[in-house]
MILOVEX-391274 format. One record per residue: y, z, x of N, C-alpha, C in turn; residue in one letter. Coordinates in steps of 0.1 Angstrom, whole numbers, plus 5000, padded with zeros to 4 digits. Example, Ala and Ser with C-alpha at 12.3 -4.5 7.8 and 13.67 -1.06 7.14 Angstrom:
<mitors>
494350785132495550785123496750785132a 497850715128498950715137500050795129s 
</mitors>
This chain:
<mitors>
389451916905388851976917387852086914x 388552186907387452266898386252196892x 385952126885384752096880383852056890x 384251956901383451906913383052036923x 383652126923383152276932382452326924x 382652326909381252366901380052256904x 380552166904378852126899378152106913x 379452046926378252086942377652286944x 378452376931377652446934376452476927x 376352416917375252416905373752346913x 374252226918373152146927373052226939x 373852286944372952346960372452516958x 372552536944371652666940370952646930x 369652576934369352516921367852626923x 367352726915366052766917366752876926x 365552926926365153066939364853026953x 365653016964364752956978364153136982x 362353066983361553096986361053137001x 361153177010359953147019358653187024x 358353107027356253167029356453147044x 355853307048355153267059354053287063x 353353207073351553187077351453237088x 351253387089350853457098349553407109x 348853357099347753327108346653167096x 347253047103346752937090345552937087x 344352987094343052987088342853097080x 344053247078343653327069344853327058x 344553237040345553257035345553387028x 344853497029345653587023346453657031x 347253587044347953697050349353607051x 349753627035351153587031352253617029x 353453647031354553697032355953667024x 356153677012357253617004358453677009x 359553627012360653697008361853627005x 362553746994362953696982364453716991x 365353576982366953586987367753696991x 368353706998369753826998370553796984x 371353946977371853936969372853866965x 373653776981374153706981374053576980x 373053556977372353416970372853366958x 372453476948372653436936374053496931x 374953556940375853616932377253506931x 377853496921379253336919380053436908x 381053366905381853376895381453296887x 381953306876381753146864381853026871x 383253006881383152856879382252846896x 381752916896380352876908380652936923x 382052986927382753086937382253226940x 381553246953380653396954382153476954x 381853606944383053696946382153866945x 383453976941382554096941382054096928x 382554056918381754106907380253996907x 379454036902377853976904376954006891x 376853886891376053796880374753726882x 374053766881372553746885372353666879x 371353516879370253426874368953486869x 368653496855368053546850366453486857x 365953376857364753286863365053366881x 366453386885366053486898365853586903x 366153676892365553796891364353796884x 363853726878362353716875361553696888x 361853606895361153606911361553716917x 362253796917362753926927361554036922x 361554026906360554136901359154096902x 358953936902356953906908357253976922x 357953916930358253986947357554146943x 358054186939358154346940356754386932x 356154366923354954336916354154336925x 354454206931352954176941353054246959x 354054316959354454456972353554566963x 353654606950353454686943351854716945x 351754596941350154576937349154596953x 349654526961349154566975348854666978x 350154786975349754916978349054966971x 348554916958347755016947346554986952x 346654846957345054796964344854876977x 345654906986345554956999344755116994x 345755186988345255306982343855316971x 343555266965342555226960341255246968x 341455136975340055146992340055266997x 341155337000341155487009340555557000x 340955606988340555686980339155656979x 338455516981337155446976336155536986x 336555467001336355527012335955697016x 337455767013337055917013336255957003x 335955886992335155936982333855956986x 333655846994332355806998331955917009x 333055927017332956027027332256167022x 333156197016332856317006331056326998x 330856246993329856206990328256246999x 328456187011327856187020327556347027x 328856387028328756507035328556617027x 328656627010327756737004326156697006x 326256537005324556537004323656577017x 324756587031323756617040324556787048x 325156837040325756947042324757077039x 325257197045324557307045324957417044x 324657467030326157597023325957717029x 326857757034326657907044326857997033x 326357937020325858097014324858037004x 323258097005322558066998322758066978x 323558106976324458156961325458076958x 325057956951326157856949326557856934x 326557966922326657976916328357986912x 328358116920329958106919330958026919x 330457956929331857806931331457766914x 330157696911329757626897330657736888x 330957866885331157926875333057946876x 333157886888335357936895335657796892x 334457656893335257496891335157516872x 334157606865334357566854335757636847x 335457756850336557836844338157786845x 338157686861339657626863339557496855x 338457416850338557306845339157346831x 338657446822338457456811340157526807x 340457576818342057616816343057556817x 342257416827343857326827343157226816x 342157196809341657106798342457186784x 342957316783343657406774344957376772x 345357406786346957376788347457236785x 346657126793346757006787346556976775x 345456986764346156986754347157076745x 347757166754348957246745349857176749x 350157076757350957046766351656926753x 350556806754350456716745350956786731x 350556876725350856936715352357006709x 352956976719354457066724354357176726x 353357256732353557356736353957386748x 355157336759355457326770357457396768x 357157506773358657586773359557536788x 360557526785361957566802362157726801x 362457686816362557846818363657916809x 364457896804365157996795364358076783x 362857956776362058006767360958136772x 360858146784360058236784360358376791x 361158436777361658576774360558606761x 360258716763359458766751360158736738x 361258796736361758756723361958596724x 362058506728361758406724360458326725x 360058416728358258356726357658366716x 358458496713357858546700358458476689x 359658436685360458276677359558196676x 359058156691358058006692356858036688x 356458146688354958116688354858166672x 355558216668355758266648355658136640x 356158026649356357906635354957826642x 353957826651353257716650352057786650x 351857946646350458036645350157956633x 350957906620350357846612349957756607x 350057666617349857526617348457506616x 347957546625346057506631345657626636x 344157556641343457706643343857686662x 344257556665344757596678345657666679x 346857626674348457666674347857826675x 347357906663347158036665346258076680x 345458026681344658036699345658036706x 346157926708347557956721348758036719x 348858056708350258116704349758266707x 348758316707347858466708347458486725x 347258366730347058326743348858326754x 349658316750351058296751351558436750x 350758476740351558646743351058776747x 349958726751349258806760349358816774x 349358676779350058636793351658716792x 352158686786353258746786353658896784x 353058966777352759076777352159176786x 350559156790349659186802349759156811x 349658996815349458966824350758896835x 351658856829352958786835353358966844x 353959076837354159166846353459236856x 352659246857351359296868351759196880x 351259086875351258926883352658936893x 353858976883355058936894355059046902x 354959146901354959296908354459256919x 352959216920352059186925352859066938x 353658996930354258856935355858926948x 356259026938357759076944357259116959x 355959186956355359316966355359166980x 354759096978354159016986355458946994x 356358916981357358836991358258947000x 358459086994358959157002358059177019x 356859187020355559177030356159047041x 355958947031356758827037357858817043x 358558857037359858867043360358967057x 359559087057359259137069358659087079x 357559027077356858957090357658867094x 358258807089359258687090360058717104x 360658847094361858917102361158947115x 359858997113359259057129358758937142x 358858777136358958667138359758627147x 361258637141362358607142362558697157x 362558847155362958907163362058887182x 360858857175360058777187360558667195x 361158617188361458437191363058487198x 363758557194364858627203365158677212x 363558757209363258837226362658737236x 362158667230361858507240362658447246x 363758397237364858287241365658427251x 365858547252366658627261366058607274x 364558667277363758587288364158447295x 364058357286364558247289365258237296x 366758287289367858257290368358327301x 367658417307368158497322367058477332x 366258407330364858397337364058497343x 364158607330362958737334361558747337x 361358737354359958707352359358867358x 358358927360358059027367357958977382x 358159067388358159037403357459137412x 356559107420355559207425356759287437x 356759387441357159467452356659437465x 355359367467354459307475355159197481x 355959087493356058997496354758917496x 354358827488353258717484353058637506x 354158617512354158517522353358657528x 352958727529352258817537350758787537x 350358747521349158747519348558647527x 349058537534348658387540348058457555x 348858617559348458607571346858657580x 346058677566344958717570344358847565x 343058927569343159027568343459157565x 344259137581345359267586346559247584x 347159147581348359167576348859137561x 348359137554348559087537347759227531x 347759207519347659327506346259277501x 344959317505343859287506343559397501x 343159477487342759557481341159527479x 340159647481338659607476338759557459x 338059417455338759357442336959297434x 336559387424335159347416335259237406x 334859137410334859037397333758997391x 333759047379332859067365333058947356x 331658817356331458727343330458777337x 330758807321329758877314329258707309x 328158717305328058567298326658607290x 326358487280324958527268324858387268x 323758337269323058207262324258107263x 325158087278326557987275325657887288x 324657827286324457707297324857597300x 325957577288327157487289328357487300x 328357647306329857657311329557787317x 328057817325328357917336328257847350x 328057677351327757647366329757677369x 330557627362331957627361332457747367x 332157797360333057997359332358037374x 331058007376330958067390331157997402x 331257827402331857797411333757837412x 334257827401335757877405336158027407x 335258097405335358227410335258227425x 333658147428333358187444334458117452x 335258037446336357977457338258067455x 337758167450339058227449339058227466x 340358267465341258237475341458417480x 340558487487340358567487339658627499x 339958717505338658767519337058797517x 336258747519335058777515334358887514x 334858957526334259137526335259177520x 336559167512336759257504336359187488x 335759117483335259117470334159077470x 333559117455331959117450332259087439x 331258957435331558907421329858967416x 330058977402329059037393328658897386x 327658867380327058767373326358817363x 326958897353326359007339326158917331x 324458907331323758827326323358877312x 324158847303322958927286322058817283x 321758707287321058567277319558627275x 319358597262318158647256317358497257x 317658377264317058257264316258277280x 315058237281314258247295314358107303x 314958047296315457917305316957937308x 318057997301319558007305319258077319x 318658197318318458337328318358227340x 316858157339316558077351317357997355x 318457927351319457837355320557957364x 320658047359321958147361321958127375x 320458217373320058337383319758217396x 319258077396319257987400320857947410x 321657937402323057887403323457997416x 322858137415323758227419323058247433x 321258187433321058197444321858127456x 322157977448322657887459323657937464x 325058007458325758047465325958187474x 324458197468324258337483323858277493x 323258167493322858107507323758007511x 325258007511326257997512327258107512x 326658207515327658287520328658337513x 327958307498329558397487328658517487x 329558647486329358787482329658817465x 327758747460327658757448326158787445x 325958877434324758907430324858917413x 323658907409323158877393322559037385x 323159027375322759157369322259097353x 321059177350320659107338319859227326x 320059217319320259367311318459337303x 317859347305316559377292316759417273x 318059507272318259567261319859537261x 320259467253321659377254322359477239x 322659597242322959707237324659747236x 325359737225326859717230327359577230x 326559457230327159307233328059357246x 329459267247330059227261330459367263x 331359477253331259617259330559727269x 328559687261327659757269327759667279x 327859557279327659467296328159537308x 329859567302331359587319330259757318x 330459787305329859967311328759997317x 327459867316326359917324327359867343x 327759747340328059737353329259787357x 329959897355330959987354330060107366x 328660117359327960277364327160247375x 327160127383326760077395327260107405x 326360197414327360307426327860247433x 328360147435328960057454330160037441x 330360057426331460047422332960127431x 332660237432333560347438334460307452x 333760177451334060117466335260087464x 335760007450336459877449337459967434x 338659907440339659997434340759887421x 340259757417340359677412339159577406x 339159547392338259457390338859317378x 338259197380339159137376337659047366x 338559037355337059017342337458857341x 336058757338336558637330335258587324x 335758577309334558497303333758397305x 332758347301331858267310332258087313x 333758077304334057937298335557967309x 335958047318337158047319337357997336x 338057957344338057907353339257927363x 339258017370341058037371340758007385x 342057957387342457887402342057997413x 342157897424341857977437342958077443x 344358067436345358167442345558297430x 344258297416344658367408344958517411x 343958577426343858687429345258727437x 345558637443346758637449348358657445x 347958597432349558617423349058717416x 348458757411348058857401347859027411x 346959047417346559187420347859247433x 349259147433350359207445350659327432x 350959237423351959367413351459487410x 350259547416349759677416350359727427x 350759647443351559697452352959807446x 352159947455352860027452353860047439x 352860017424353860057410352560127409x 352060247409350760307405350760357390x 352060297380351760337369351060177361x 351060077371350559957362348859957363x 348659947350347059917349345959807347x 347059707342346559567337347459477341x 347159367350347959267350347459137342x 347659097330347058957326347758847326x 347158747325347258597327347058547317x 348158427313347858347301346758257300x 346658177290345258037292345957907288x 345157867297345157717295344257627290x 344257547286342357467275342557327281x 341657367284340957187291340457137278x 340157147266340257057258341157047243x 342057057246343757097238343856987226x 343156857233343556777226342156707223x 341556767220339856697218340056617203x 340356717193340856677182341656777171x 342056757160342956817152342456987153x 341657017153341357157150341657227163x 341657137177342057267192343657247191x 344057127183345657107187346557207176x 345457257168346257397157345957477162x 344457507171344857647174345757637189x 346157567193347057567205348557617199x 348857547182349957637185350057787185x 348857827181348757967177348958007190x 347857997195347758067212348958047221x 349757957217350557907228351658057226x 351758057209352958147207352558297208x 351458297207350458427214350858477227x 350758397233351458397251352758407252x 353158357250354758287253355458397246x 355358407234356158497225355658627229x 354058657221354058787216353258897228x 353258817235352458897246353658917264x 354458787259355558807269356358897267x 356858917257357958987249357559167250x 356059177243356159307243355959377257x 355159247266354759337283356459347289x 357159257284358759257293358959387286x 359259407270360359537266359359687264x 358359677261357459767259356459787271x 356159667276355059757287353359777282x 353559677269352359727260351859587253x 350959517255350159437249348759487244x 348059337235346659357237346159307243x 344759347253344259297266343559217262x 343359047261342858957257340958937261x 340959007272339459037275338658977285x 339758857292339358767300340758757308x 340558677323341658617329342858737332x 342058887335342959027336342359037346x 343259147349342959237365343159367363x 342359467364342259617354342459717371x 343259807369342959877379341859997374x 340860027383339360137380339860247374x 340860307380340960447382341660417365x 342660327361343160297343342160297332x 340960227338339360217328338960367328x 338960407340337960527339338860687333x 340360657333341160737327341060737315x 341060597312340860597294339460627286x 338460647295337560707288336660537292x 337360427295335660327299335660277284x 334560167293334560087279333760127268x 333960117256332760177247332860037237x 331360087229330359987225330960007204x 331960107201332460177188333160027179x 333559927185334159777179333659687181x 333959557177333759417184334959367191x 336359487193337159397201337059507211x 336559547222336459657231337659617243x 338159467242339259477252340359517241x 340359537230341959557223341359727226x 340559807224340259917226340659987237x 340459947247340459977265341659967265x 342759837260344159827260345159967251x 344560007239345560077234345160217237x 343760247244343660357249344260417261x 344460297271345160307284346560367278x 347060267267348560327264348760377265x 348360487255348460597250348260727264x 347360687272347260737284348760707296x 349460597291350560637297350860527307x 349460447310349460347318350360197313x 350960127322351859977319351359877322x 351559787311350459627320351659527320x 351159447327352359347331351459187327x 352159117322352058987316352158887324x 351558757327352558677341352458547330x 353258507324353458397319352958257328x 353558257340353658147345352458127358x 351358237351349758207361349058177349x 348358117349347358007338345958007346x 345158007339343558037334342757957327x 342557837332341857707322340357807314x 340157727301339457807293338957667283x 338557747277337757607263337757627250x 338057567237338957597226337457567219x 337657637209336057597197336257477193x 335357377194336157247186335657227172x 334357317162334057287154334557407150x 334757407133335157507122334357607125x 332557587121332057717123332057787135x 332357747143332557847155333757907154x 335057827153335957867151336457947141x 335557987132335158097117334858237121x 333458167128333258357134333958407148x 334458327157335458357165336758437154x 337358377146338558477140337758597128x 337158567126336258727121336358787127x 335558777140335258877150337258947153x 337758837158339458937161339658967151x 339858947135340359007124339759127121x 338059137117337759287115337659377122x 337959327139337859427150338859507149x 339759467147341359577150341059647139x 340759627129340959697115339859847120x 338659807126337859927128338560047139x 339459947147340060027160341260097150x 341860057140342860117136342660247130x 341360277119340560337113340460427124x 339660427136339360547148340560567157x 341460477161342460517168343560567160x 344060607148345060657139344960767146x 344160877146344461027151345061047160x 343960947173344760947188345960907191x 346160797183347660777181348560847176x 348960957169349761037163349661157170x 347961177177348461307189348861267200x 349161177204349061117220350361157223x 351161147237352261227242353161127242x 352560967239353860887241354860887231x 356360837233357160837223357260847210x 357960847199357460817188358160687189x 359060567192359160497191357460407193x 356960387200356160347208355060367199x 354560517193353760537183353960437170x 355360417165355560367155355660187156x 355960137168355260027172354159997172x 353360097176352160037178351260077166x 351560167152351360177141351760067132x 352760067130353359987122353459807124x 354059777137353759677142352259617148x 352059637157350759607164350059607153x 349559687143348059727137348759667126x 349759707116349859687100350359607100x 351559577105352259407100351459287106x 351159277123350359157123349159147124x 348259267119346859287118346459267104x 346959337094346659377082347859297073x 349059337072349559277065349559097062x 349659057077349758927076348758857070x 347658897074346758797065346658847050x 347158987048346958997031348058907024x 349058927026350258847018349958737020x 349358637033349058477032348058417021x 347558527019345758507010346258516999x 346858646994347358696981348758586975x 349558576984350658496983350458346976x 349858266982350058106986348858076980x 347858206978346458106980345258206964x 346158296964346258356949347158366936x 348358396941349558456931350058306930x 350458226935351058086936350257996923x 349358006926348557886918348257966900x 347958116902347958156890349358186882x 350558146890351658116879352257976874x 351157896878350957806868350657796859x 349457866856349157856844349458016837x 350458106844350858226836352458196843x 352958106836354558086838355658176835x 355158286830355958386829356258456840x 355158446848355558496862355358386875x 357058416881357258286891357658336907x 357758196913357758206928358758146926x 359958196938361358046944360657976951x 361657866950361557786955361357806976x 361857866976362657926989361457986996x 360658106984359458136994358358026994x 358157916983357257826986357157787001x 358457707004359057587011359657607024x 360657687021361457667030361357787038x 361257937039360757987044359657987054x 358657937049357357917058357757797067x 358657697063358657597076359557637082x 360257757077361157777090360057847103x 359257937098358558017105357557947109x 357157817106356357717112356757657123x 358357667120359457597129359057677144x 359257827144359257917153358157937159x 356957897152355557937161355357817166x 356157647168356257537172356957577185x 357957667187358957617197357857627212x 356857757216356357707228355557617228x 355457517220354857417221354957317216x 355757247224357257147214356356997214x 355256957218354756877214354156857204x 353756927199353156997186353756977174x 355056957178356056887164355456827155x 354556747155354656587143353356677136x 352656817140351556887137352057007128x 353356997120353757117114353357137103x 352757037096352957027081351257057083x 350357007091349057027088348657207094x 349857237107349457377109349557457100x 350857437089351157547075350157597069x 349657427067348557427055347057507061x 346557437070345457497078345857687082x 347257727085346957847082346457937075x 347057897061347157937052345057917044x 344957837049343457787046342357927056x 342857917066341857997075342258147071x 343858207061343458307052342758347044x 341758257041340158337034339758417042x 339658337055338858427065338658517071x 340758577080340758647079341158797068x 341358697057341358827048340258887047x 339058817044338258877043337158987055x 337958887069337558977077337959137080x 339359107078340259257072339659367065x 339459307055338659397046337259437048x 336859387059335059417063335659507072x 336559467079336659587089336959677088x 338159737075338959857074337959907061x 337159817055336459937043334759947050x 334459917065333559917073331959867065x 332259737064331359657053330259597067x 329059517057328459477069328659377076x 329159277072329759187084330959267098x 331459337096331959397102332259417114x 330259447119330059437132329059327138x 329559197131328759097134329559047145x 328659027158328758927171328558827171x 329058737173328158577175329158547187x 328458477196329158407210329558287205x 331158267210331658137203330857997214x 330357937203329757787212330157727220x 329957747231330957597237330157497239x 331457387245330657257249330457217262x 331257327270331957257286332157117288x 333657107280334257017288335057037301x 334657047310335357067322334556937328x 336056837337335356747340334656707355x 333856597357333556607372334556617380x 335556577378336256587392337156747393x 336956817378337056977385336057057389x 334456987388333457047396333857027411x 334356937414334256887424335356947433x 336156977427337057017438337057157439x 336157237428335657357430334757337438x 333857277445332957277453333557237461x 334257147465334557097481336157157485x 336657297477337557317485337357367498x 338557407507337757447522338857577519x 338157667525339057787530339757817539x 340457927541341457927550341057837565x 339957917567339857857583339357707581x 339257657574338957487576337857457569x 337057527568335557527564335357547552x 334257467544333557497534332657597527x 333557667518332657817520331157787511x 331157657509329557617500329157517508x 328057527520327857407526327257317517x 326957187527326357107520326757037507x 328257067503328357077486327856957478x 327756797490327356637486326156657475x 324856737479323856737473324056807463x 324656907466324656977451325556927441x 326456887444326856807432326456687427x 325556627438324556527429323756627421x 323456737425322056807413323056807399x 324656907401325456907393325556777386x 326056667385325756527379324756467372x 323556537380322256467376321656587363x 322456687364322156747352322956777341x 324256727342325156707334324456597325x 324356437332323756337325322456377318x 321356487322320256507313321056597300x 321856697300322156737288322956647279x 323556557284323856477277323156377270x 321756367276321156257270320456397257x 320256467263320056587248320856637239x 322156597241323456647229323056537220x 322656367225322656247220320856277206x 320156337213318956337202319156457197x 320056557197320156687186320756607178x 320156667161320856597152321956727152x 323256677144323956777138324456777127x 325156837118325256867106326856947100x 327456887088328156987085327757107073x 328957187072328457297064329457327054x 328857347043329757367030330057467025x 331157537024332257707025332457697010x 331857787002331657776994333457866986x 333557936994335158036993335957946996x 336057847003337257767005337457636992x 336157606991335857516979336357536965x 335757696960336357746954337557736948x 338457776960339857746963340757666961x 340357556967340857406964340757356954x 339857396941339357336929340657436920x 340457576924341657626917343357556920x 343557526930344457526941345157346932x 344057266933344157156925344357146910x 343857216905343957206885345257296887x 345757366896346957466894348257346896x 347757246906348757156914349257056898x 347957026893348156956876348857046869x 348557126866349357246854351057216860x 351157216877352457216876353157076875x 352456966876353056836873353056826860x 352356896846353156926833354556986832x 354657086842355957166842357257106845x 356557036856357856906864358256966878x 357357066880357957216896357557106905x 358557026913358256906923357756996932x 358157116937357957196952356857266954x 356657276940355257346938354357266939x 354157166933353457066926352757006941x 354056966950353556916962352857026974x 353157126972352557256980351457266974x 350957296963349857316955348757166958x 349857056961348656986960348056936976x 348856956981348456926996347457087000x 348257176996347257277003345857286993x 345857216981344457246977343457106987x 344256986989343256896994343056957012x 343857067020343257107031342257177027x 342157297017341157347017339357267012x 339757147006339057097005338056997015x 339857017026338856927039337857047044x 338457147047337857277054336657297045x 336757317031335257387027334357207030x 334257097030333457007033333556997047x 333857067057333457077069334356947074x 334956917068335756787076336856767088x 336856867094337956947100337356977113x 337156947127336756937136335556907138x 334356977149333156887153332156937145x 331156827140330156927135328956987139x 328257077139327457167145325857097144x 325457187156324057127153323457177149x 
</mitors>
């Protein structure tokens, strides 16, 4: 009986069963093998499947072509991408434009990093490659005694080995300790943010005006109708002033008690004509608005509020409420916002978060959304709930007069003049209140270089306000808690420190203890640390998830920039006080023109007659700029500091795949290919 159950099992496993499938029969390369279950081939001697398993040598030959030709696919898949990006790359230095006429440097930082990991690799090959227990001076000094005599290399590196170790390994970690301790504080000041959040949360602390809001519905004479100035400063933005002044003129507001400003700086004689155009219409419609336009644009947005600050019918109006030329706040903004001045006469600022009509244009608005989100949510909720004390973002606020003109008014002494006005009021004793849950549609930079000199301008600003406001701050009457907050926190840890330890950390000291291994990073601050704290600047914006690993990286990337802006600002260099107006594009779409134009006001009516025609002109000239976005050519631009970077960042990521540092290896090598996208401009829209 045995022999006959051998041999029907010999004949019905005869070979490998195969199958092919034909995805599609006119295309044969889209074929599909797949190889037996392990229970195919597995028998005892006399031909009975059991546990122990004995493989067919001719079927595991088929299992290993199987896997070969999976293998080979992917090498071919990867092959073409690399082929492809190369080309990419290719393209965009040849039609690229280096924002620094001096391209030397990069040529003299890619040789110096080639020639050091071309060094190491051959010490490497040579056995000169230690574990960490070898690199103690006395045992360096062991190793490097027996192979000084070998060759004229052995003496080069063995002389090279103990100098690093001598000079340069100590300095380097000090340097390294300092930083992770830096680190580790912000972290903490992170953490305690995200606590005072989840407490809010968790009891639903919102501010609550003293004002009943149902009053405001009843008209004139019976609701909290304060005289209310609203100021759009704007420069050369012809993209996104028809927007800002149609949703202003439809606030939701009494007409004889507000006056909107239209602070015109544009040094263009065609923008002026559109403005000043735009603003007639809605005077002949009945909005109470007029146009102010400066000759001598003195101070940028500062001189702007202060020339129209010194405008006598100001005295009138005991509230003014600011929004940049891209910002668009709802028709009930005045209404939820200016109650909470009802009788608290110590509040001086009420501000409003933002919102971006284009969040999701592409990768570059959906990183900075997590920033901003946790800007709001966290750090501006938190400190107005326990402190009473933010920074005034400069738009989408409601200022009480008599708080501006206490603190001395705006002045023209920084480029951030709303973080100015904000810690001057402080100090003067005045409280602002935060409203998390009133939003302010607005417009996100969508290309890098805009989004470059937009974080300059916030990074070197503070640093100049910290420089002039240190005195005031230490004589001022408020607490010393409050002083030491707003010393220590506000200005040094998330102004200054933060971007030094991200720059110095990750994007200096990291990569040069590759190739000076005597001095090291854990594991812990590579890796795991920062995605925890990735983790935490995700939570107000929990869609944002699958975007963690590229926000790390891209932070850590846009630390060139603001370090260096840091440093223009606190050693008062000439970039320092450079302006540029961030570009927009106005994306805002027709159908929010539109319903800014045809809302009706209380009494039934349309406070813009006519609105049919005019939003055909609005339409008919949307479509001409658009047929002119289509014949500007545009271009990207090549960052010569980030480039740099990535060339180091990459030969450091090799040095550590000699070493075998998996954590490094893959942090080193992903964050040198971000910087590489960023200095080739590959990284949002490109400019014209």
């Amino acid at each position: 009986m045995a022999p006959s159950l051998y041999w029907w099992a010999k004949e019905n496993h005869r070979g490998t069963p195969v199958v092919v499938k034909m995805e599609n029969p006119n295309n044969w390369s889209m074929v599909e093998l797949e190889s037996p279950s392990d229970e195919d081939f597995l028998y005892q001697n006399d031909g009975v499947p059991k546990g122990g398993r004995n493989k067919n040598a001719k079927q595991l030959t088929w299992v290993i072509l199987l896997k070969a030709h999976k293998a080979a696919g992917c090498l071919t898949s990867i092959a073409s991408a690399f082929l492809s990006l190369s080309s990419i790359v290719r393209r965009r230095i040849a039609s690229g434009r280096v924002d620094s006429t001096d391209t030397s440097s990069i040529k003299v930082f890619l040789s110096l990093s080639l020639l050091l990991l071309c060094f190491e690799i051959a010490a490497y090959f040579k056995g000169w490659h230690f574990e960490t227990p070898d690199l103690h001076l006395h045992r360096l000094y062991s190793l490097t005694s027996g192979f000084a005599a070998r060759d004229a290399f052995g003496l080069l590196y063995s002389k090279w080995v103990l100098i690093r170790a001598e000079y340069l390994a100590p300095p380097l970690q000090f340097l390294a300790n300092a930083c992770i301790l830096l680190f580790l504080i912000q972290s903490l000041d992170r953490l305690v943010l995200c606590l005072g959040c989840f407490w809010i949360k968790f009891w639903n602390i919102k501010p609550v005006p003293k004002q009943d809001l149902t009053d405001l519905e009843s008209g004139d004479s019976g609701g909290y109708f304060p005289m209310v100035l609203v100021q759009i400063p704007m420069c050369n933005e012809k993209e996104v002033y028809q927007q800002s002044i149609a949703a202003v003129c439809n606030l939701d507001w009494p007409k004889g008690r507000m006056l909107i400003q239209i602070l015109d700086d544009s040094s263009d004689p065609e923008t002026q004509s559109l403005i000043k155009e735009e603003v007639h219409k809605w005077q002949q419609n009945d909005a109470n608005i007029i146009y102010r336009h400066r000759v001598m644009r003195d101070g940028y947005k500062a001189g702007n509020l202060k020339s129209a600050m010194n405008c006598s019918y100001v005295k009138d109006y005991e509230f003014v409420a600011i929004f940049d030329a891209d910002f668009q706040p709802n028709p009930d903004f005045l209404t939820k916002t200016v109650p909470h001045f009802k009788d608290n006469e110590e509040v001086g600022l009420v501000q409003a978060r933002w919102s971006f009509v284009n969040k999701d244009e592409n990768l570059l608005t959906r990183l900075q959304l997590i920033n901003l989100a946790f800007h709001f949510e966290v750090e501006q909720q938190v400190n107005g709930h326990f402190i009473d004390f933010f920074g005034f973002n400069g738009t989408a606020g409601v200022w009480r007069i008599k708080a501006l003109e206490d603190s001395g008014g705006w002045l023209e002494r920084t480029t951030v003049e709303d973080m100015d006005i904000a810690v001057r009021a402080h100090l003067h004793g005045w409280k602002f209140v935060f409203l998390n849950d009133v939003e302010c549609q607005c417009e996100l930079p969508e290309s890098y270089e805009a989004y470059r000199k937009q974080q300059h301008r916030w990074h070197s600003g503070p640093m100049q306000l910290f420089r002039l406001c240190l005195p005031a701050i230490i004589k001022s009457k408020i607490s010393i808690w409050k002083k030491a907050n707003m010393i220590f926190l506000f200005f040094l840890l998330r102004k200054l420190i933060l971007p030094f330890y991200s720059f110095t950390l990750f994007c200096i000291i990291l990569p040069m203890t590759m190739f000076i291994p005597e001095a090291t990073l854990p594991s812990w601050v590579v890796c795991y640390v920062p995605v925890t704290m990735s983790f935490l600047s995700l939570l107000p914006a929990p869609k944002s998830f699958p975007f963690i690993v590229p926000y790390l990286l891209f932070e850590n990337t846009m630390s060139v920039t603001k370090f260096n802006a840091m440093i223009s600002g606190l050693f008062q260099l000439g970039s320092a006080y450079e302006w540029v107006v961030t570009k927009k594009s106005g994306r805002s779409s027709e159908g929010d023109l539109a319903s800014l134009v045809e809302k009706p006001t209380r009494g039934g009516t349309h406070q813009r007659g006519g609105s049919e025609p005019n939003l055909e002109e609005v339409k008919l000239l949307m479509e001409k700029e658009l047929a002119k976005e289509k014949t500007k050519k545009k271009h990207n631009r090549i960052y010569t500091k980030e480039l740099a970077l990535a060339f180091l960042l990459l030969t450091a990521a090799v040095r550590s795949l000699l070493s075998a540092q998996g954590i490094h290896f893959y942090f080193l090598l992903f964050q040198g290919i971000s910087f590489l996208l960023v200095g080739l401009d590959l990284i949002g829209e490109q400019v014209e």
